[in-house]
N, C-alpha and C positions, 0 to 999 in steps of 0.2 A: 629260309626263303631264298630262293631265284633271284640272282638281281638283274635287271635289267630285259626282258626274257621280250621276244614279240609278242604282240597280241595273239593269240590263241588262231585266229581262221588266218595268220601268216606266219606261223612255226611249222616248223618239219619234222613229222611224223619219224622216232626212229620206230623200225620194226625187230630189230638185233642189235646187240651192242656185244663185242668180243675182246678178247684182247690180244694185241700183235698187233702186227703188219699182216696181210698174207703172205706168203713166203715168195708170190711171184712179185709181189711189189716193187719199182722198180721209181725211186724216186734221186731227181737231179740232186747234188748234192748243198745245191742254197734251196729247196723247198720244205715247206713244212711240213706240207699237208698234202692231200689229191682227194679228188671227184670225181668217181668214173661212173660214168652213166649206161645206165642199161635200157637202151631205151623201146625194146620192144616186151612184150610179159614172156616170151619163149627165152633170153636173155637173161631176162630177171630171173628166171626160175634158175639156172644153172647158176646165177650169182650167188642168190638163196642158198643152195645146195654143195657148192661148193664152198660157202662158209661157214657151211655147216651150221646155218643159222635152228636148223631143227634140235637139234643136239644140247640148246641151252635151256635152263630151266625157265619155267614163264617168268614174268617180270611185270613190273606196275609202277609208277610213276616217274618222276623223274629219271631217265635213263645213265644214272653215275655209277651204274655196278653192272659187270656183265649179264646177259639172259635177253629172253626172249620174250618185246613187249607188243607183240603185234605179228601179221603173216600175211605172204603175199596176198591172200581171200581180203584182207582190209582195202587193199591195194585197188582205184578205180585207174586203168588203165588210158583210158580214153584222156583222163585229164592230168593223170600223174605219171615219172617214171619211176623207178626204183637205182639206187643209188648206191655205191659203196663208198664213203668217208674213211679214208686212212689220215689220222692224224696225233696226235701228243697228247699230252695230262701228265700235269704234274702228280707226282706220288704223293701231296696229302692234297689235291685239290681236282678231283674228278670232273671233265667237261664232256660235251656234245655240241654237234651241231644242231642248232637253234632256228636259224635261217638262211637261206636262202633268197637272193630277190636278185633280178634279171633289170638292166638298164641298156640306154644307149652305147656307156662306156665298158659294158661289160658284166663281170656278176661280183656280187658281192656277198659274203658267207658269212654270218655270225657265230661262234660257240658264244654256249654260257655253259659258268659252273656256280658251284653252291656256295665257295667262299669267298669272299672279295680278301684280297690282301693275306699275307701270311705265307704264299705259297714256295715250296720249295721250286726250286729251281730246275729240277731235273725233267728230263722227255720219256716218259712211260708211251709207250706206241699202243693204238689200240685203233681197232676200227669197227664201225656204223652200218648196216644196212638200212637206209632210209627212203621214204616217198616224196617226192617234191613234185609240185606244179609242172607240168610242162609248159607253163607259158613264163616259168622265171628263168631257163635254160636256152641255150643256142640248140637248134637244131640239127640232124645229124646230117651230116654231109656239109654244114655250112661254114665257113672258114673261119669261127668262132665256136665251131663245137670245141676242138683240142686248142689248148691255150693256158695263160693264166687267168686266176682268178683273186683277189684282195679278200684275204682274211680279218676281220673283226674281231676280238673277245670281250665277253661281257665281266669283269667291267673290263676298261680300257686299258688293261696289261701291254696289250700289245695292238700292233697296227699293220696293214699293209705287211704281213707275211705272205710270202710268195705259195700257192694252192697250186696245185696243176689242176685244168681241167683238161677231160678226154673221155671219151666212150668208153665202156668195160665190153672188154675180149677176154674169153675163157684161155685159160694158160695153157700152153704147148702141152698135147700129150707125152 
């Protein structure tokens, strides 16, 4: 069982789960994690594509093994963007991002994974294509779109790890 996980109409849809970084990934050396947003569906689809999110095999519930649990067709546009999640997992304790939620002070991002306690210590890098809300994000162009963000894990392993957030740009030909 899930511990601690959002109510269901306030979790984030993954639709890919991979493992790695992408190779263009490009994270400060105190952060954890990143958020890059795609925020129009012509964006998203080259996100898609270049993560080769088609390439995995389908997938079904909880999203702690690679594949493919969804596609951008699930994706309503008008009210969601599509999302890249670069971030860590421990080697016996597989996680995702869970939530997503948009404040005055900024945004806040929950993983959850399947075991509480026990977990090894080490950073398996692995990343997310997900749908989120467009009303729990900054918007683009506004001096809160690139920034940090406060990471969450469910349970409370950890706290206030530094996220970047920012818009996803297709990597240099």
């Amino acid at each position: 069982m899930t511990q601690g996980l959002p109510e269901p109409d306030r979790a984030v849809p993954t639709l890919a789960k991979l493992e790695g970084h992408a190779p263009e990934l490009r994270l400060p050396a105190d952060a954890f994690a990143a958020l890059e947003i795609a925020y129009d569906e012509s964006t998203a689809l080259q996100l898609w594509v270049l993560s080769r999110a088609d390439d995995l095999p389908a997938a079904d519930g909880d999203p702690d093994e690679p594949g493919r649990y969804g596609s951008l067709a699930d994706v309503d546009f008008d009210s969601h963007v599509v999302a890249l999640w670069s971030s860590g997992q421990s080697g016996t304790c597989p996680s995702w991002l869970a939530s997503v939620e948009g404040d005055p002070d900024g945004v806040t991002l929950r993983e959850a994974d399947l075991v509480s306690g026990g977990c090894t210590e080490d950073y398996v890098p692995y990343r997310s294509v997900v749908a989120v809300p467009r009303d729990r994000l900054p918007e683009v162009g506004s001096a809160d779109a690139t920034g940090d963000a406060r990471l969450l894990a469910y349970p409370a392993q950890h706290d206030d790890l530094r996220v970047v957030l920012r818009p996803w740009t297709p990597p240099a030909a």
